[in-house]
C-alpha positions in Angstrom: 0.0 0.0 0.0 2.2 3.0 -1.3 1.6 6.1 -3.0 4.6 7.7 -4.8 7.0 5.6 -2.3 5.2 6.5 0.4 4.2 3.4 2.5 1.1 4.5 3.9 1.0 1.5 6.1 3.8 3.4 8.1 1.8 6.6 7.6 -1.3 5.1 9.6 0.6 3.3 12.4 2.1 6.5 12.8 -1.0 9.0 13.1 -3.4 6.7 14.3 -1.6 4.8 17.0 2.4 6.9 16.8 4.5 4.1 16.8 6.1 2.6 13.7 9.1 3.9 11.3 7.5 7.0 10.9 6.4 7.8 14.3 7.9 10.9 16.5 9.5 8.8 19.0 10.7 11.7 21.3 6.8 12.8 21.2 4.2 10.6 19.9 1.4 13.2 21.1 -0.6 10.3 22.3 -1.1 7.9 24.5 0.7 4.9 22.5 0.4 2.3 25.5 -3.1 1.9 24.5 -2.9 0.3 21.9 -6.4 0.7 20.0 -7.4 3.4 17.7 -8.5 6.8 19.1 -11.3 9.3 17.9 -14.8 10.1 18.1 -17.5 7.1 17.5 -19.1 6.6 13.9 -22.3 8.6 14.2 -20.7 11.1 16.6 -21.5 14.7 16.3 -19.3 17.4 18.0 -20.2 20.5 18.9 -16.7 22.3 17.8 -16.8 25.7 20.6 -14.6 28.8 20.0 -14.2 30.4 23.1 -14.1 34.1 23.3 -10.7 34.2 24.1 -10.0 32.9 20.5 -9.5 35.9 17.6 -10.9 36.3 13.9 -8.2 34.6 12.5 -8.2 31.7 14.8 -11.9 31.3 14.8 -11.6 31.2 10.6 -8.5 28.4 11.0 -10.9 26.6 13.1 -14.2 26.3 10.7 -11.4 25.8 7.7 -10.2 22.8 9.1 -13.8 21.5 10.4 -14.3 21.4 6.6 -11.3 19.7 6.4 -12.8 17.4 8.3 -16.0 17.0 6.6 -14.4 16.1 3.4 -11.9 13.5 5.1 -14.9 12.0 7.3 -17.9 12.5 5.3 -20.7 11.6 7.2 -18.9 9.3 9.6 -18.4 11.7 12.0 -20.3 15.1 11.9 -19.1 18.5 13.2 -20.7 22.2 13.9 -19.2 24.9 14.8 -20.1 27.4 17.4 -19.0 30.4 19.4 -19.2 30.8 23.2 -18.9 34.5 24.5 -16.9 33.4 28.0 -13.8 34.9 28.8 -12.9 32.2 30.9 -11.9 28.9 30.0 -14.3 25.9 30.7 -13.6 24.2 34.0 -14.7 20.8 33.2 -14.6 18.8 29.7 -18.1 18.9 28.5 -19.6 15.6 26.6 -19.5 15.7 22.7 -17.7 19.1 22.7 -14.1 20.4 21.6 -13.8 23.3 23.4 -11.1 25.9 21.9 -9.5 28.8 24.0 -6.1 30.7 24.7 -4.3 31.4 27.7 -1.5 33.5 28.4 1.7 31.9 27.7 2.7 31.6 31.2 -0.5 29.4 31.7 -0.4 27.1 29.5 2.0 24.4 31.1 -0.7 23.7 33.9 -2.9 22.5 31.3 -0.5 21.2 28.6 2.4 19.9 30.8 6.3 21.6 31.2 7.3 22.7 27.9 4.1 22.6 26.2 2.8 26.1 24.2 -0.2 24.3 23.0 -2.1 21.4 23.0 -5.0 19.2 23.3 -6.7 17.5 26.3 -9.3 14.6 26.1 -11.2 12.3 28.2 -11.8 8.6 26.0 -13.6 5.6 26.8 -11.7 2.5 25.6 -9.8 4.9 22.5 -13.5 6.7 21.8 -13.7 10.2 22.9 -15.9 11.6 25.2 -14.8 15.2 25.5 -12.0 17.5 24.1 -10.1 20.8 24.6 -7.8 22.3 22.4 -5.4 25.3 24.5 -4.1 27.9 22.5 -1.0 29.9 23.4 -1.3 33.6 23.4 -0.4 36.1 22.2 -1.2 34.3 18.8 1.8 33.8 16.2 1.9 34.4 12.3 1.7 30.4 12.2 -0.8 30.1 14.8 -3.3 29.5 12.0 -1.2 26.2 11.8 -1.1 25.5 15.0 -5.0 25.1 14.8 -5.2 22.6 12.0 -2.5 20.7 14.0 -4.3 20.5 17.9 -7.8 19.6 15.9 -6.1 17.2 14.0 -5.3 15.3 17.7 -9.0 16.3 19.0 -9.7 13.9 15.7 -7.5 11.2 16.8 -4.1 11.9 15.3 -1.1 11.0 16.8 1.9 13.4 15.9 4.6 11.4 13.1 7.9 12.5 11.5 8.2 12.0 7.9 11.7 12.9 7.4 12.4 9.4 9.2 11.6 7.8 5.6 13.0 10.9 3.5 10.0 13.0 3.4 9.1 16.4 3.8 7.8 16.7 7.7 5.2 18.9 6.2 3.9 15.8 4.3 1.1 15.8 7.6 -0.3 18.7 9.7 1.1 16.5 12.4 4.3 16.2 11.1 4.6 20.2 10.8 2.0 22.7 11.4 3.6 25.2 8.7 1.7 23.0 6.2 -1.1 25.3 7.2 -3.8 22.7 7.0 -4.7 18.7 7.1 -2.6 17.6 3.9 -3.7 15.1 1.2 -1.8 12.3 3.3 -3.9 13.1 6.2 -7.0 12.9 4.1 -5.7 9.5 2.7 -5.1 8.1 6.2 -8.9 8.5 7.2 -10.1 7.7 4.0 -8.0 4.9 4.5 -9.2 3.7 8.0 -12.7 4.5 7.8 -13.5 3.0 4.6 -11.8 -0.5 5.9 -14.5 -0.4 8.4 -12.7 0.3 11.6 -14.1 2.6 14.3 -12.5 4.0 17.7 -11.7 1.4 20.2 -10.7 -1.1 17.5 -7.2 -2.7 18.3 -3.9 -2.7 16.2 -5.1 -6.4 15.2 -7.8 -5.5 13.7 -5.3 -2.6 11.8 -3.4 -5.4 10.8 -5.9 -7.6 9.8 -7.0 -5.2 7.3 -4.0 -4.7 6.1 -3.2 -0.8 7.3 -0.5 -1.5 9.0 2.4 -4.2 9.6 
């Protein structure tokens, strides 16, 4: 299964599950003891929540990548996209949302972890999500925009990889580099790939296997 030299077998393990020769071993940006795939459940729709502390240009990265999403998940999983006029952030992960907000620099680590600028939080059952939050680093960057596309691409159930490990550009995926600006036509391979073999959150690297995705 390769497109132009590009095993895509290595691509999948690596964003759905971030293990494999093209995974970012130093930071998989998931959980990769557990072993199943991650995401939200076929029929799922999530409620996609800008929080006021998120600007015009953040808020536009945001519904440009939600119909990213829609074109990579069809009607396998379902998005909308709203607006939420509280300056604070949420204090609890609500069901069926991903809630998006910024925080000052400063305060991002007590969400994210030590060394983190950004990142996304969620609360799974089993490798299907529950809830999400994507935290934003402010103030914003020129390739914040990026930035975006990347942290919705985990509250979707990537995993981060490294395409220069086979020779690739590492903007080849969003999560490979967020200065490709927006999910890439790999990324929309790899769900095309997955969901149209049938295979749902929760579903185990066997069953990957079994369908051939990965090794």
């Amino acid at each position: 299964m390769t497109s132009s030299g590009l095993d895509m077998r290595a691509v999948v393990e690596a964003l759905f599950f971030g293990t494999g020769p093209m995974a970012r071993a130093d930071s998989p940006g998931c959980d990769t003891t557990l072993q199943r795939m991650r995401g939200w459940a076929r029929g799922s729709r999530v409620h996609v929540v800008a929080y006021a502390s998120v600007d015009v240009e953040r808020r536009e990265a945001i519904q440009r990548t939600l119909q990213q999403a829609t074109q990579a998940l069809g009607a396998v999983v379902t998005t909308d996209y709203q607006t939420r006029d509280d300056a604070d952030e949420p204090d609890a992960l609500h069901n069926g949302e991903v809630d998006v907000f910024a925080l000052e620099a400063a305060r991002v680590p007590a969400f994210c972890g030590s060394g983190s600028s950004n990142c996304q939080v969620v609360r799974y059952n089993s490798g299907a999500y529950v809830g999400s939050r994507v935290i934003l680093s402010a103030p914003f960057g020129a390739a914040s925009s990026g930035i975006v596309a990347h942290e919705l691409g985990h509250a979707f159930g990537l995993c981060h990889i490294d395409p220069a490990r086979a020779g690739f550009d590492s903007a080849l995926s969003i999560m490979g580099n967020s200065t490709a600006g927006r999910w890439t036509d790999v990324d929309f391979d790899a769900f095309r790939l997955v969901y149209g073999a049938g295979l749902s959150p929760a579903d185990s690297r066997q069953r990957f296997a079994s369908a051939g995705l990965i090794n």
